[in-house]
C-alpha positions in Angstrom: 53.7 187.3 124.9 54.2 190.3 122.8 52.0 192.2 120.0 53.1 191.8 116.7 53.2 194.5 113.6 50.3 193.6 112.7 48.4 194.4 116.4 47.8 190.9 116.9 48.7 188.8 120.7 51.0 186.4 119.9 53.2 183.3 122.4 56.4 181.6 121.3 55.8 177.9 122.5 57.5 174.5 121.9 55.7 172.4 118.8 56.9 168.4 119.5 56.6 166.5 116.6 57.9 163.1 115.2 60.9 164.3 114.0 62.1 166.5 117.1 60.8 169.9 119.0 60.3 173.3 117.3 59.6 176.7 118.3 56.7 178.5 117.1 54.5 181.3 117.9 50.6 181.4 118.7 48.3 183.9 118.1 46.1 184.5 121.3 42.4 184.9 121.8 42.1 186.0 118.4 38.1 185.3 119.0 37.8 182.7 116.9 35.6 179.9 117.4 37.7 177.1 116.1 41.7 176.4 116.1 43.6 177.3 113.3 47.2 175.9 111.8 48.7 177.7 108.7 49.2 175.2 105.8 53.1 176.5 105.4 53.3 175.4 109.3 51.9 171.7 108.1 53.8 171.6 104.9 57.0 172.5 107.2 56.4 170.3 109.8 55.2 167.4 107.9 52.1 166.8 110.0 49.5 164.5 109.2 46.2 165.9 107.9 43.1 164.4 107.0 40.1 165.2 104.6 36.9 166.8 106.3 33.7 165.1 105.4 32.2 168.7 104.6 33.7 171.4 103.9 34.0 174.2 105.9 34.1 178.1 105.5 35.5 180.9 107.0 34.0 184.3 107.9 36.2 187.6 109.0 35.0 189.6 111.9 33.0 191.5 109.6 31.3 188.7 108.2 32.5 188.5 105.2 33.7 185.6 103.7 37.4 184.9 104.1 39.4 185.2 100.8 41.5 182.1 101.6 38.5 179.5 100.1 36.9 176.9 101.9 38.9 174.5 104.8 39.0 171.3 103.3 41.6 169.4 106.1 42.7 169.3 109.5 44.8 167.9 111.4 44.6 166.1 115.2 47.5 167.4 117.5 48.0 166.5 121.3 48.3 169.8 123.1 49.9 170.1 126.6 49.4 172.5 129.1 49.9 172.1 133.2 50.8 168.4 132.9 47.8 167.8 131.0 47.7 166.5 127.4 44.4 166.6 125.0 43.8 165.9 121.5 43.2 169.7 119.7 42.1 169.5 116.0 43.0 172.6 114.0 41.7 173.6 110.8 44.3 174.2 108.1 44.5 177.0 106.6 46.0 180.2 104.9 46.7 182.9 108.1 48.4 185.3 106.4 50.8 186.9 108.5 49.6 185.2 112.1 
C-alpha cells in the first residue's frame, strides 16, 4: 500500500481476466458505499458490462452531486481474497485520478 499525490490509499493487486492477468491499483476504504471501476479500466480491459434497470447517482463527501453524470452500467467481477472467491459488482464510472 502507498498514498498517492493525490492523498488517497491505494494497493497494486493482480486483475485476471479472459484474456490473461493484469496489474492494477485499488483505492482503499475510500468510504464509499458501493464498488467502483473506472470506465478507461473496462474499456482497456474489455470487461463485460451490463445496463442498470435505474439509474444511479453519485454524491461527493460533501454531498454534492458528482460531476461525472449518472451510473448507467456495471459490471459482475469474481473477487478473490484468502482462497475465497465472490461475485463483486462495481459501478462504472469516471474516477478521475483514482
Amino acid at each position: 500500500m502507498y498514498i498517492s499525490r493525490y492523498n488517497s490509499v491505494q494497493m497494486k493487486f493482480d486483475l485476471h481476466t479472459f484474456k490473461g492477468k493484469v496489474e492494477e491499483t485499488a483505492l482503499i476504504d475510500s468510504g464509499t458505499t458501493a464498488n467502483f471501476i473506472d470506465y478507461r479500466t473496462v474499456a482497456r480491459l474489455q470487461l463485460g458490462t451490463q445496463k442498470l434497470n435505474q439509474l444511479r447517482s453519485v454524491r461527493n463527501i460533501d454531498g454534492t452531486l458528482n460531476w461525472s453524470s449518472d451510473i448507467t452500467h456495471c459490471c459482475d467481477l469474481l473477487v478473490s481474497q484468502a482462497g475465497k472467491q465472490e461475485r463483486t459488482r462495481f459501478f462504472v464510472t469516471n474516477l478521475g485520478n483514482d
